[in-house]
Short mmCIF file of the C-alpha atoms (twelve columns), coordinates in Angstrom:
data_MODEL
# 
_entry.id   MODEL 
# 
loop_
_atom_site.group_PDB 
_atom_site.id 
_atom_site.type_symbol 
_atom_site.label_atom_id 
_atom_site.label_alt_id 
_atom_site.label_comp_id 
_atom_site.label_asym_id 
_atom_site.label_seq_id 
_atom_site.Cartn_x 
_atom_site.Cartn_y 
_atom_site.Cartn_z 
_atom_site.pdbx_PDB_model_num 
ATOM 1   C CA . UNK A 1   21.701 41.603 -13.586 1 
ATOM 2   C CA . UNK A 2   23.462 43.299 -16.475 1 
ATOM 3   C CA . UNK A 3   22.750 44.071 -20.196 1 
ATOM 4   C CA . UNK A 4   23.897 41.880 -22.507 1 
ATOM 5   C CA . UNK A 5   24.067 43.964 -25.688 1 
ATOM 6   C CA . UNK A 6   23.073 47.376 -27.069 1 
ATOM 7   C CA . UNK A 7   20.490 45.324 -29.542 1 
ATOM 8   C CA . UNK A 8   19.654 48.409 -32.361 1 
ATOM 9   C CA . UNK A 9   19.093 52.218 -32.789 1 
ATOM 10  C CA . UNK A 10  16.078 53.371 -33.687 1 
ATOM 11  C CA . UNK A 11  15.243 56.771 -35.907 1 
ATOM 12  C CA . UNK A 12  12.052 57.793 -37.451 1 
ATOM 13  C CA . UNK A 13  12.078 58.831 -40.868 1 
ATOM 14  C CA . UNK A 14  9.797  60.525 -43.088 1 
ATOM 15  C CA . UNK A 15  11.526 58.822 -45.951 1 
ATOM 16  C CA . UNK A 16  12.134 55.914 -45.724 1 
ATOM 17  C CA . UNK A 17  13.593 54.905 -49.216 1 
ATOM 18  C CA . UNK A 18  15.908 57.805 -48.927 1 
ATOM 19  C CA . UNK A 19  16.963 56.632 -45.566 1 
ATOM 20  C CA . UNK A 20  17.233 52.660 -46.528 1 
ATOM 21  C CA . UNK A 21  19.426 54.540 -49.781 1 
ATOM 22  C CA . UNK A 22  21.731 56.684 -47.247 1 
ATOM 23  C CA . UNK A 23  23.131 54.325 -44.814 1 
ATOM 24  C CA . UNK A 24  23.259 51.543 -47.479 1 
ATOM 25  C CA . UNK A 25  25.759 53.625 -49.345 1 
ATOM 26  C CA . UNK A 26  27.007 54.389 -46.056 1 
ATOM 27  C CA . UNK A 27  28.205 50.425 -46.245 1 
ATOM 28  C CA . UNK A 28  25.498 48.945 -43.758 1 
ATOM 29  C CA . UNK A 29  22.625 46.240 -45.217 1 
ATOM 30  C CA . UNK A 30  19.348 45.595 -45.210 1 
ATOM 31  C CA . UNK A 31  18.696 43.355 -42.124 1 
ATOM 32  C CA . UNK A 32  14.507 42.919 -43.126 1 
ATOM 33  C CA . UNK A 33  11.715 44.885 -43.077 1 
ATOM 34  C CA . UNK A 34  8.140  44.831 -42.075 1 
ATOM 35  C CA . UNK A 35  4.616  46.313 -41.364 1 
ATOM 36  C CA . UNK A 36  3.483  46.856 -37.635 1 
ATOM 37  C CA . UNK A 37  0.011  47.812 -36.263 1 
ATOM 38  C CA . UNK A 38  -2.340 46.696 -34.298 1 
ATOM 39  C CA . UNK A 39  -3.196 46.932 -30.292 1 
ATOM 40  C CA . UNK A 40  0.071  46.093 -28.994 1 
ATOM 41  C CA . UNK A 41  1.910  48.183 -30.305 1 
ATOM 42  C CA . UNK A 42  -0.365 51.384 -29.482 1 
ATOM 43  C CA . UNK A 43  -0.027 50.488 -25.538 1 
ATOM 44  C CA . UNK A 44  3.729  50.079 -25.885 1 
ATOM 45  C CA . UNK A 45  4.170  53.020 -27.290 1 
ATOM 46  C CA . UNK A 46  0.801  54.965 -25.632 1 
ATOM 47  C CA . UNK A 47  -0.214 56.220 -28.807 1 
ATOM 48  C CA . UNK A 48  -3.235 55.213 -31.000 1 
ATOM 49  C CA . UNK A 49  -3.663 53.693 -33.931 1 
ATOM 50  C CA . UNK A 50  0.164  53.349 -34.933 1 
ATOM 51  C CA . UNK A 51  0.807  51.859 -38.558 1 
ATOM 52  C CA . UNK A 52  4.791  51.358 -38.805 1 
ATOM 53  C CA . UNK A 53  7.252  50.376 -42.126 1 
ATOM 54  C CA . UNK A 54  10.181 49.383 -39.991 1 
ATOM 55  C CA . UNK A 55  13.465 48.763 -41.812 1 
ATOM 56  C CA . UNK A 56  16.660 47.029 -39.644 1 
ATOM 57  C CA . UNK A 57  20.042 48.028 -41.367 1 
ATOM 58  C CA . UNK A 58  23.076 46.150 -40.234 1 
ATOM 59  C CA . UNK A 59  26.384 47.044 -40.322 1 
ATOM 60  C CA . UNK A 60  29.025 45.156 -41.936 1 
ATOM 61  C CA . UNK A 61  30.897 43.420 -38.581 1 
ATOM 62  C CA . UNK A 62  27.006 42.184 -37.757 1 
ATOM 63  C CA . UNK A 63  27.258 43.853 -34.375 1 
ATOM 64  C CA . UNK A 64  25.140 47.304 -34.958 1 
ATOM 65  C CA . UNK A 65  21.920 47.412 -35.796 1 
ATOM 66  C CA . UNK A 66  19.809 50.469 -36.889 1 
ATOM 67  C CA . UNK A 67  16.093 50.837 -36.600 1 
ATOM 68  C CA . UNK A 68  14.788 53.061 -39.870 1 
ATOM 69  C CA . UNK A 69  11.010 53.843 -38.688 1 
ATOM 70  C CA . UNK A 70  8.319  55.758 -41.143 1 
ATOM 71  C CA . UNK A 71  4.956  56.313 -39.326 1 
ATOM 72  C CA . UNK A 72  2.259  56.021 -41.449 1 
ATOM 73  C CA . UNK A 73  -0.041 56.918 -38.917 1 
ATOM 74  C CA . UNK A 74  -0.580 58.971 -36.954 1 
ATOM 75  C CA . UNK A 75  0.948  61.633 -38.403 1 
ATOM 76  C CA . UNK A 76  3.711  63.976 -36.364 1 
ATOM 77  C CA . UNK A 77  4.113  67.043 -35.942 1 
ATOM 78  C CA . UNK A 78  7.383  67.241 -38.282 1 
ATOM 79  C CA . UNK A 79  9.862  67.789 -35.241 1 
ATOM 80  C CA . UNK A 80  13.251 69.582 -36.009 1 
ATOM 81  C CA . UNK A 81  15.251 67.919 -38.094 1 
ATOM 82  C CA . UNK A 82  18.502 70.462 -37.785 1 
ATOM 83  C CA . UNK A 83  18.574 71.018 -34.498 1 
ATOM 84  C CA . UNK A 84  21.958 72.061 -33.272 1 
ATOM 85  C CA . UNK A 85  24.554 69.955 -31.537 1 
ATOM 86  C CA . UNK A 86  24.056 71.143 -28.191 1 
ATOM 87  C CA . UNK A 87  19.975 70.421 -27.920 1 
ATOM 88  C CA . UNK A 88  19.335 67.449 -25.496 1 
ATOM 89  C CA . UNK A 89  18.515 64.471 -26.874 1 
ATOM 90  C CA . UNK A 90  20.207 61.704 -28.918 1 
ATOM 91  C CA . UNK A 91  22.668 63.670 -31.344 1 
ATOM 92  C CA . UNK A 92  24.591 61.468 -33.581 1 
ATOM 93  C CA . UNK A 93  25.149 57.972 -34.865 1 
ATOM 94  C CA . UNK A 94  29.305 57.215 -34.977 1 
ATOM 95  C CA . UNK A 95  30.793 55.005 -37.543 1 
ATOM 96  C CA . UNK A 96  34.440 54.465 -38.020 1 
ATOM 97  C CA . UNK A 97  34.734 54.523 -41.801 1 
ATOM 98  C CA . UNK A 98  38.178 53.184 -44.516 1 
ATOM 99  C CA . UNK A 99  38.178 56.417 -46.478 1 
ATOM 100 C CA . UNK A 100 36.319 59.178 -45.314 1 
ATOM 101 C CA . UNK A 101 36.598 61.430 -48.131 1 
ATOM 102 C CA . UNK A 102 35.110 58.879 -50.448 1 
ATOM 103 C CA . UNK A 103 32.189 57.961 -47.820 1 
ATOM 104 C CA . UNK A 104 31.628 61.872 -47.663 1 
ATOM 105 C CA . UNK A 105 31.149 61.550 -51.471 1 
ATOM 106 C CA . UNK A 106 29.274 58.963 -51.557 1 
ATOM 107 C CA . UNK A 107 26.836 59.946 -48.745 1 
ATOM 108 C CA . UNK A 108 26.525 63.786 -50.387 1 
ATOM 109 C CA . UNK A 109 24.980 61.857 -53.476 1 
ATOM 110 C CA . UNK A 110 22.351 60.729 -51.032 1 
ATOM 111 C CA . UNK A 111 21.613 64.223 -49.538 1 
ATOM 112 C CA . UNK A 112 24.132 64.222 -46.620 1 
ATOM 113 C CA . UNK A 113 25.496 67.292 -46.087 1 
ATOM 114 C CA . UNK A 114 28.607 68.025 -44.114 1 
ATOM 115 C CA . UNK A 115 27.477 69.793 -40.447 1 
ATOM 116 C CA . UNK A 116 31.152 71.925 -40.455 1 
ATOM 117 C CA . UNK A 117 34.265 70.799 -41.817 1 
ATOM 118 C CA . UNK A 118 36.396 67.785 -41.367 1 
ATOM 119 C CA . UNK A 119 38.784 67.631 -38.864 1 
ATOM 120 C CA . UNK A 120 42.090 66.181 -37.910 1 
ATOM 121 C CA . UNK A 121 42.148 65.271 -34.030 1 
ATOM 122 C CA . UNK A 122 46.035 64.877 -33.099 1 
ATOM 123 C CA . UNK A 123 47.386 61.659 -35.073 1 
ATOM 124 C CA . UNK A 124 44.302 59.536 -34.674 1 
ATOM 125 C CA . UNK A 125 41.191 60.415 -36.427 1 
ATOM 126 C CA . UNK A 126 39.634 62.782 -39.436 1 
ATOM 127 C CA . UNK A 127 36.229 62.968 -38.903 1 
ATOM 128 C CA . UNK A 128 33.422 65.008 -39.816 1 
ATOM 129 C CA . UNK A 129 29.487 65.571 -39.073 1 
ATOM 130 C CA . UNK A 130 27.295 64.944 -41.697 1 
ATOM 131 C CA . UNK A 131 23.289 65.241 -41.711 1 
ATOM 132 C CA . UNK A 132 21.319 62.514 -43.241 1 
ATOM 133 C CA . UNK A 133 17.818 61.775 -43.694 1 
ATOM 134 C CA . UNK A 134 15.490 63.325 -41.577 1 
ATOM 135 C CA . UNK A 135 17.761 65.402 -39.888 1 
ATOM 136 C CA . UNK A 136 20.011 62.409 -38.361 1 
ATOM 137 C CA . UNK A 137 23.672 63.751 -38.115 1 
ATOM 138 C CA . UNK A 138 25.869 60.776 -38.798 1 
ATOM 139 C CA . UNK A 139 29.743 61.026 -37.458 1 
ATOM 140 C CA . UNK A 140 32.393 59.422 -39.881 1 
ATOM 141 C CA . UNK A 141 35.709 58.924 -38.171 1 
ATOM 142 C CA . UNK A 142 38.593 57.169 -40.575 1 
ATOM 143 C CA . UNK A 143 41.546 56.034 -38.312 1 
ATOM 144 C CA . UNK A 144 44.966 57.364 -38.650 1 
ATOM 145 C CA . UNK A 145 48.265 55.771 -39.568 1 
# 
């Protein structure tokens, strides 16, 4: 048996308005939102006592779909949110983007901030690294010619 489809992304944020702001001026919509608790979701996730706002953010094909996840309890332990490219662990969300200069703009009056510098790879792609909410570096690719 295979998988049928990558279903969503998930990211804990501390907050989750910003977050909800970023990748909606990113271009991707709210997809609903809710309030989870209670004993099932504890033993899923072996932890006690969770209390979740979850927000689902679709992109605008309809075929990605990010997770945006603000604990409310228990508390964490804050994590590091600028970790460096090469540390294990899930890295960075990709989006091919129209304009990237003007998604860079738009994304910097949310708090992104560009990781390096954006790039030209042979006649394909400019792209750049850019670090959103909570840490979350977002790659924008905008296709060439």
């Amino acid at each position: 048996m295979t998988i049928k489809r990558l279903d969503h992304v998930s990211v804990v944020v501390d907050d989750l308005a910003a977050a909800v702001a970023f990748f909606t001026a990113l271009g991707m919509t709210k997809d609903g939102e809710a309030r989870i608790e209670g004993p099932w979701v504890d033993r899923i996730n072996a932890i006690e006592n969770i209390q979740v706002d979850i927000v689902m953010m679709r992109t605008p094909d309809g075929h990605g779909r990010l997770e945006l996840i603000r604990f409310r309890s228990p508390s964490s332990d804050g994590g590091n949110g600028h970790a460096p490219a090469n540390t294990p662990g899930l890295r960075h969300l990709a989006f091919i983007v129209d304009d990237i200069d003007d998604t860079i703009a738009r994304l910097q009056a949310r708090g992104g901030e560009l990781v390096g510098h954006v790039e030209q790879y042979e006649e394909m792609f400019r792209l750049c690294y850019l670090r959103g909410p909570a840490g979350i570096i977002v790659e924008l690719a905008e296709r060439l010619g």
